[in-house]
Structure formats: C-alpha cells, structure tokens
N, CA, C and O of each residue as an XYZ file, in Angstrom:
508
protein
N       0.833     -1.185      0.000
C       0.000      0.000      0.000
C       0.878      1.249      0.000
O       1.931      1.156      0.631
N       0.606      2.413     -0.616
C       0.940      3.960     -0.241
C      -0.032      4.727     -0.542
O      -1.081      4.465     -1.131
N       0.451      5.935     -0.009
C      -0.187      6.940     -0.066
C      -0.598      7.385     -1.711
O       0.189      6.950     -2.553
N      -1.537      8.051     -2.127
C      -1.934      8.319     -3.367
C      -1.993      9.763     -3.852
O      -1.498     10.336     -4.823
N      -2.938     10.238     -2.623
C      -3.633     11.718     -2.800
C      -4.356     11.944     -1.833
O      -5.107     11.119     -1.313
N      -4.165     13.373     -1.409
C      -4.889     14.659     -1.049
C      -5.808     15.090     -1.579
O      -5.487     15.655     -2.625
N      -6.713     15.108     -1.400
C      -8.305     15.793     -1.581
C      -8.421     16.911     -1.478
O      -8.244     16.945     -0.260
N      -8.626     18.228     -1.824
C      -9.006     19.361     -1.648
C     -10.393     20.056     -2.528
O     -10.357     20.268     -3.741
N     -11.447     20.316     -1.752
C     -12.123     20.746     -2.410
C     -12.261     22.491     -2.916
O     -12.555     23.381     -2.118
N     -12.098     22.628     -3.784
C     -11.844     24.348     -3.974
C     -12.968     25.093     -4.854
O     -13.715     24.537     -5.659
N     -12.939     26.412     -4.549
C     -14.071     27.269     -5.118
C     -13.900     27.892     -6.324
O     -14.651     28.744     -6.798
N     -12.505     27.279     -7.006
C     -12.468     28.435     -8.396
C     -11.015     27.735     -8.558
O      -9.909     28.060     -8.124
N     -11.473     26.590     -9.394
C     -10.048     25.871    -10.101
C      -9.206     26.339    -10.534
O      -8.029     26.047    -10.322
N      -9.696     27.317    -11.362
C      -7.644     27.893    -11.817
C      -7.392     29.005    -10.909
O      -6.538     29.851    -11.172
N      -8.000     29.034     -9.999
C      -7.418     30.049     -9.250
C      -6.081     29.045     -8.493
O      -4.860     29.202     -8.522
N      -6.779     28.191     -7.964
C      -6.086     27.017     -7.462
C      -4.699     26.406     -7.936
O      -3.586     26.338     -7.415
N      -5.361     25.894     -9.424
C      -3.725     25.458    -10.429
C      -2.881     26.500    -10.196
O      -1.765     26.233     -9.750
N      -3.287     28.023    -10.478
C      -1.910     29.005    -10.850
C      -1.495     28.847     -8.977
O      -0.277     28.993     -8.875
N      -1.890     28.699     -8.125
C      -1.154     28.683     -7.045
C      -0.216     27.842     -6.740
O       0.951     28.114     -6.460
N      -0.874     26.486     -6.808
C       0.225     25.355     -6.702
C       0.952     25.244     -7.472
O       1.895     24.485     -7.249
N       0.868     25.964     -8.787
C       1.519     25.545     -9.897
C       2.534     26.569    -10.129
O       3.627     26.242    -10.592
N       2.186     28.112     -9.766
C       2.898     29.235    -10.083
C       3.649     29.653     -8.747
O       4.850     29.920     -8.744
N       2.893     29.688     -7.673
C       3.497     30.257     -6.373
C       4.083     28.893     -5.518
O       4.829     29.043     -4.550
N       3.714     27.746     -5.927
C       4.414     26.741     -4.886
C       5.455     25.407     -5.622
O       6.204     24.524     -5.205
N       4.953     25.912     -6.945
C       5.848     25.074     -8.091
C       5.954     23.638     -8.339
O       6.997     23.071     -8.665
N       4.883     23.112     -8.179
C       3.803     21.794     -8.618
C       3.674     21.758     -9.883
O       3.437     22.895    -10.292
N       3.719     20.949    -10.766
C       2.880     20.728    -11.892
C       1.658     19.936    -12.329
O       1.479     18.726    -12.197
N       0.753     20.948    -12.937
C      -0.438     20.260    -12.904
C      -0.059     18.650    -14.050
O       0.552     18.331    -15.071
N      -0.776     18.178    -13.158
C      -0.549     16.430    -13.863
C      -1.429     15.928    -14.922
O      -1.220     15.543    -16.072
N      -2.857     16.091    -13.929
C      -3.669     15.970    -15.485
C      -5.123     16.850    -14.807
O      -5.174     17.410    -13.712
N      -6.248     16.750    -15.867
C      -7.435     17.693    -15.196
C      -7.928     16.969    -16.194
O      -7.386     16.630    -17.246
N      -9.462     16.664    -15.612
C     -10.860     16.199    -16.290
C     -11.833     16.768    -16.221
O     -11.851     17.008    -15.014
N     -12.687     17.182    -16.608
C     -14.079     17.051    -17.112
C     -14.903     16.407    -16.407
O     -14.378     15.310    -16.214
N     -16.023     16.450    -15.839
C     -17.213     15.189    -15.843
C     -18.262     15.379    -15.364
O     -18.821     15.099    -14.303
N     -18.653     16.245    -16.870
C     -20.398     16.915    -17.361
C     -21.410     16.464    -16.159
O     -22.021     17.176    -15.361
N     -21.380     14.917    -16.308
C     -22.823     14.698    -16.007
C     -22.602     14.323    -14.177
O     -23.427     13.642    -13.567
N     -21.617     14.789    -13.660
C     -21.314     14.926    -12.091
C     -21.276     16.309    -11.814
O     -21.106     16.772    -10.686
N     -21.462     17.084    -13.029
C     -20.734     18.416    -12.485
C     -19.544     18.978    -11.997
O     -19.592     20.169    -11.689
N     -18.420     18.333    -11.852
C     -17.429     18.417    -11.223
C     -16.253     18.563    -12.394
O     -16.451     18.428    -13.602
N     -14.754     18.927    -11.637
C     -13.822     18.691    -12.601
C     -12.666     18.376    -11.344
O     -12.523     18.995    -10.290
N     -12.074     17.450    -11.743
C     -10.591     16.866    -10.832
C      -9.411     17.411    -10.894
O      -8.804     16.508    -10.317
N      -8.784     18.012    -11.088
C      -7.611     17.964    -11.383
C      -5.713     17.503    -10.529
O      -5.642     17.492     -9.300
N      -4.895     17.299    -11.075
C      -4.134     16.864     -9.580
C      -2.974     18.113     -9.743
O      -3.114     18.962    -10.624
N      -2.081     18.129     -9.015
C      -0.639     18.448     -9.044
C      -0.029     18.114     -7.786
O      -0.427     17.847     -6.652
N       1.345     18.248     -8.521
C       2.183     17.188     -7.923
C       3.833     17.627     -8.282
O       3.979     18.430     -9.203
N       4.780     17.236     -7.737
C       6.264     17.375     -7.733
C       6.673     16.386     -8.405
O       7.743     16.431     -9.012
N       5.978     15.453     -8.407
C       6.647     14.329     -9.461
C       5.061     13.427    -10.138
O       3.937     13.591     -9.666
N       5.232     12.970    -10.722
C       4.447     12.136    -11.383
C       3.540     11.037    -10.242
O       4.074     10.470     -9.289
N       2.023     10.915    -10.634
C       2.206     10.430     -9.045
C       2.556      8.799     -9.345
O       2.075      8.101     -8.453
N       3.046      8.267    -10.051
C       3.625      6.748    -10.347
C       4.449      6.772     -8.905
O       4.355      5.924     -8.018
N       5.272      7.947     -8.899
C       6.641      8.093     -7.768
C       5.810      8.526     -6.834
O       6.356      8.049     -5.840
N       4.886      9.086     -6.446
C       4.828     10.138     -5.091
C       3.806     10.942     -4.801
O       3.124     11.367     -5.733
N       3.514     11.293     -3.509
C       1.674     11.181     -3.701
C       1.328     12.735     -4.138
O       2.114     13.631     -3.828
N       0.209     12.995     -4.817
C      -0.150     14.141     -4.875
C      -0.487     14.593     -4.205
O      -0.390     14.306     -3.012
N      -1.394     16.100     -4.999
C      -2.747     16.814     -4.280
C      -4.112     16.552     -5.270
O      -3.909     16.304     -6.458
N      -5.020     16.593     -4.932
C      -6.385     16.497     -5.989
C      -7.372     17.425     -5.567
O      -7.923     17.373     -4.467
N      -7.647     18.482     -6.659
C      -8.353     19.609     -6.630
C      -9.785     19.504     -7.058
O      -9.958     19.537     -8.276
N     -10.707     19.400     -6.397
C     -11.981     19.108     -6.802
C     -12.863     20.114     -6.711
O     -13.368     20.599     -5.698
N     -13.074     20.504     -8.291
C     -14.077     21.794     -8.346
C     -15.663     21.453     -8.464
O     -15.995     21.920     -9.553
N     -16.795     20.857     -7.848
C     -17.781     21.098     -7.892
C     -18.477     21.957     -8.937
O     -19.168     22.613     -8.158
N     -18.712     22.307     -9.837
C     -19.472     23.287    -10.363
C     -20.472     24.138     -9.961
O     -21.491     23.567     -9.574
N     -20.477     25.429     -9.940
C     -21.380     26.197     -9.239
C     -21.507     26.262     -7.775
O     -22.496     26.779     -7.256
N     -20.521     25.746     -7.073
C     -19.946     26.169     -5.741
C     -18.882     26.712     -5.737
O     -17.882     26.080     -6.076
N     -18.799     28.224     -5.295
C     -17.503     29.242     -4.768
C     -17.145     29.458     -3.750
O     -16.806     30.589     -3.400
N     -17.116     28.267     -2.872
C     -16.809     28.521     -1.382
C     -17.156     27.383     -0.552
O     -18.351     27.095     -0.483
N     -16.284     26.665      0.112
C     -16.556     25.996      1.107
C     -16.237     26.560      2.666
O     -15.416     27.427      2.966
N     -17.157     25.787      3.597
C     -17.153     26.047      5.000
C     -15.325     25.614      5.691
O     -15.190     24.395      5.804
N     -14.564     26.104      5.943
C     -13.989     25.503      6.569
C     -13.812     24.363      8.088
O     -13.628     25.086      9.067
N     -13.818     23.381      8.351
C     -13.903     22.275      8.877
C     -13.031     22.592      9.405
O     -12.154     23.268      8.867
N     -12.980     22.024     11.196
C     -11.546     22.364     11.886
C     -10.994     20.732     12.196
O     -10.735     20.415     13.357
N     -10.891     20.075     11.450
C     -10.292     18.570     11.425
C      -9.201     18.868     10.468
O      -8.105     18.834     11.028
N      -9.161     19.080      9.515
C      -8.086     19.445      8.350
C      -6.971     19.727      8.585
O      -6.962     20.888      8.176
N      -5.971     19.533      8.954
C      -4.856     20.582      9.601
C      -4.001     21.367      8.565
O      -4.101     22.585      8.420
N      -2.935     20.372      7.674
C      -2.256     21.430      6.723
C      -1.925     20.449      6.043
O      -2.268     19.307      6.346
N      -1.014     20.810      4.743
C      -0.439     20.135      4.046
C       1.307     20.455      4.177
O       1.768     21.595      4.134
N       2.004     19.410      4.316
C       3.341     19.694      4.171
C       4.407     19.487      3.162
O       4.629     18.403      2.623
N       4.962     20.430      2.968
C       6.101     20.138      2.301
C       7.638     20.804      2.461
O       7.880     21.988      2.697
N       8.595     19.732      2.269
C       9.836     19.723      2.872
C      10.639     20.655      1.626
O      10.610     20.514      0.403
N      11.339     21.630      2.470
C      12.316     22.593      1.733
C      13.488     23.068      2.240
O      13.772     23.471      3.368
N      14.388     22.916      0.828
C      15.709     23.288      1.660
C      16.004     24.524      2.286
O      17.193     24.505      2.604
N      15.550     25.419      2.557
C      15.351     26.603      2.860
C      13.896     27.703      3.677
O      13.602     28.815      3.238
N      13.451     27.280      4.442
C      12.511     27.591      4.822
C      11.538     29.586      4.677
O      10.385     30.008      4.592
N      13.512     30.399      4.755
C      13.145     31.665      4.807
C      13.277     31.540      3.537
O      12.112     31.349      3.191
N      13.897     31.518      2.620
C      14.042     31.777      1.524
C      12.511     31.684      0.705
O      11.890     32.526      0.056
N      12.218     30.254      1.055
C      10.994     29.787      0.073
C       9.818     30.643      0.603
O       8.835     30.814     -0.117
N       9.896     31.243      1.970
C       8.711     32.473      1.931
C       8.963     33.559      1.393
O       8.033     34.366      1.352
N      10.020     33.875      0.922
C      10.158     35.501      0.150
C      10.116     34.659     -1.055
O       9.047     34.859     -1.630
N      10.727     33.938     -1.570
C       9.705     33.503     -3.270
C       8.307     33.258     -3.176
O       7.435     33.468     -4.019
N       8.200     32.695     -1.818
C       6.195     32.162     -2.576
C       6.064     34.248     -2.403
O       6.328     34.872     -3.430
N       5.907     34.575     -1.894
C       5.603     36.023     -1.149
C       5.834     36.951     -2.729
O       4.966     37.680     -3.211
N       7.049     36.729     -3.270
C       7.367     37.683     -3.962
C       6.418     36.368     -5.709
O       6.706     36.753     -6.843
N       5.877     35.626     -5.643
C       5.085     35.234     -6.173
C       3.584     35.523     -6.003
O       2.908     35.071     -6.928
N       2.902     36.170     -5.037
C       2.028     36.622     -5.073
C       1.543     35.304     -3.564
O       0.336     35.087     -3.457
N       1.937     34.996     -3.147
C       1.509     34.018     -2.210
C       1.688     34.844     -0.604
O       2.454     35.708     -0.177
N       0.444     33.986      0.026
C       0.048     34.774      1.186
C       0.908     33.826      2.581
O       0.475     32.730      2.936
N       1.980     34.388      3.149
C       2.603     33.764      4.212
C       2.254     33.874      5.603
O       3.065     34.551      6.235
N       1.222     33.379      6.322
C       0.608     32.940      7.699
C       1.414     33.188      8.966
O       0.910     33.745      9.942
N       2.667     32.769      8.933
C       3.520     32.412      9.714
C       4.580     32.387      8.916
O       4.703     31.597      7.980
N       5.782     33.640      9.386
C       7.059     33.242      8.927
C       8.060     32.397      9.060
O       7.907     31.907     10.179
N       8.973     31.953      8.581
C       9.629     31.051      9.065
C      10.570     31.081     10.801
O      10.774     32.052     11.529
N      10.902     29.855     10.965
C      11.405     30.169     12.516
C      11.123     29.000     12.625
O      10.486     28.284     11.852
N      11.906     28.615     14.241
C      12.017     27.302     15.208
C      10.820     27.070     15.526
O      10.218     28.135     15.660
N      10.061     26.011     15.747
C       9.051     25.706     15.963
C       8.597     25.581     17.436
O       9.387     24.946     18.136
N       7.521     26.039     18.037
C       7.296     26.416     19.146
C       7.726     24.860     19.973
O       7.310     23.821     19.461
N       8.657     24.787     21.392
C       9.013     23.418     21.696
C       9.650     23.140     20.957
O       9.503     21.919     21.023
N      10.773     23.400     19.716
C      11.371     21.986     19.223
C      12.477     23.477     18.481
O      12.284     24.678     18.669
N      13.509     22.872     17.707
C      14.240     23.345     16.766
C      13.860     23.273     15.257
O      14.511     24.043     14.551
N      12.969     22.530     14.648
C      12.829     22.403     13.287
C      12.217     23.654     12.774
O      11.183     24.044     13.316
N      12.691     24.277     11.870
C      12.380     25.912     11.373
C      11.157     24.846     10.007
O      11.107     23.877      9.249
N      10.255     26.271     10.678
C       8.561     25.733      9.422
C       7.947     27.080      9.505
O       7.942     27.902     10.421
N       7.480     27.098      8.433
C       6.467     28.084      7.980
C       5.227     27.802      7.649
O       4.975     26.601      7.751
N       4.021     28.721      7.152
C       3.095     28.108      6.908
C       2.483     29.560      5.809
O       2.485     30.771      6.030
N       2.024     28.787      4.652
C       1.439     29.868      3.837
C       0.397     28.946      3.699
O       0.318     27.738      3.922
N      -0.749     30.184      3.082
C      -2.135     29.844      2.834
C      -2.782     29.717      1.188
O      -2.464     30.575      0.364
N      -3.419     28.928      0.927
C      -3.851     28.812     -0.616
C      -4.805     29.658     -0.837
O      -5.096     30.237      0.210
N      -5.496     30.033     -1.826
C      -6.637     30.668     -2.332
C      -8.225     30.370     -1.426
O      -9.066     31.205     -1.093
N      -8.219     28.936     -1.215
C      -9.430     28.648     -0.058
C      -9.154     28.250      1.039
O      -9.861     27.414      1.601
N      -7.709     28.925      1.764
C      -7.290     29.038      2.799
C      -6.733     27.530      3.678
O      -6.702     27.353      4.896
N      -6.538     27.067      3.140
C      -6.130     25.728      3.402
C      -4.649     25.996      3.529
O      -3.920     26.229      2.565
N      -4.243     25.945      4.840
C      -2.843     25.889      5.380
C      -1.740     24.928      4.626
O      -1.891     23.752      4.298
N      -0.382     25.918      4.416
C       0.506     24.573      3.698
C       2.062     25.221      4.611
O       2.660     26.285      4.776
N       2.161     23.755      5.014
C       3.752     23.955      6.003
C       4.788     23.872      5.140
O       4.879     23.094      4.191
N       5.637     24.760      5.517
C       7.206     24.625      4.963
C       8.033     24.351      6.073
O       8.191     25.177      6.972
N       8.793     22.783      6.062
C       9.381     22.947      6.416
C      10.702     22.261      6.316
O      10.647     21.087      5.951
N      11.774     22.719      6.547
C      13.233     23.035      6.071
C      13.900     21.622      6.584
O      13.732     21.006      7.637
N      14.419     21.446      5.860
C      15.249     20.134      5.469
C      16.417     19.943      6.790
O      16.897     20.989      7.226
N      16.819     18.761      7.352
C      18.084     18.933      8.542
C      17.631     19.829      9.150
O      18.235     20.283     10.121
C-alpha cells in the first residue's frame, strides 16, 4: 500500500492550479471534465504520481466557497530553505501565515502559507 492523494475541495479551479503551480511550483498532472457529475478533478504534484503522492483539486461546479472544517490541519512540504521559500512564494504573489522560525518546543524551522481557499501549507526546512 501507499499513499496516493490529497483531496481538496476548492471554489475556483484555476485560481487554485496558478497557485500550486505558479506560487508553490507543482505541476499540474492531469485535469478532467465530468459533465454529467458536475465536477472537474484535477491533480498536481512534484513528481508524477507513479513516484509520489499528490494533491487532488476538486471543483464542484457552481460552488464558490466551502465552510472551513476544523479537522483538516495542513499540508506539508519539505524545503531546503525555509526563509528563503517564503520571500519567493511572497514575492510570487503568495500569502505567508507564519514566517519562518524554530518551531514552538522543538528546533525544526517551518512556515506556513495559505492557498486561495485558505487551506494551510507547512514549509518545512530540510536537517
């Protein structure tokens, strides 16, 4: 067994792609269609997901907004650089939550920026 994918449901799909794709540097993998559900899927991902698990963006049609749920916590991802990668997402148009720094209790430096439907994403720094 492994991991596959992340679920995210979002209110405005390409608002979504250009984020992960432009401000966090994912590539979209593939995107569908499917008329008679109303919906459209799309994934992105750092590698292909053959290798490694994605994210999956699920646009509903004719919903612009979901409730946020407090079960959800964040999504993570590991970077060699923690300050750095907030002044690129930042100077990409990306919204940074929490700057980087030691983590409250511990030494591991993490950040946390926010997506378009506010869904928390951790950075955090490699060693």
């Amino acid at each position: 067994m492994r991991l596959l994918h992340t679920m995210l449901r979002v209110g405005d799909l390409d608002r979504s792609i250009a984020f992960y794709t432009e401000v966090l540097g994912m590539h979209l993998l593939r995107r569908h269609d499917y008329p008679d559900g109303k919906f459209t899927l799309a994934f992105v991902g750092y590698q292909d997901e053959a290798d490694g698990a994605v994210i999956e963006l699920t646009h509903n049609w004719g919903v612009s907004a979901y409730d946020m749920g407090n079960a959800f916590g964040h999504i993570a991802l590991e970077v060699p650089d923690a300050y750095r990668a907030c002044d690129e997402i930042r100077a990409r148009g990306g919204k940074v939550v929490r700057e980087a720094g030691p983590m409250q209790h511990g030494h591991t430096v993490i950040a946390f920026v926010e997506d378009p439907d506010g869904y928390k994403v951790e950075l955090i720094q490699r060693g």
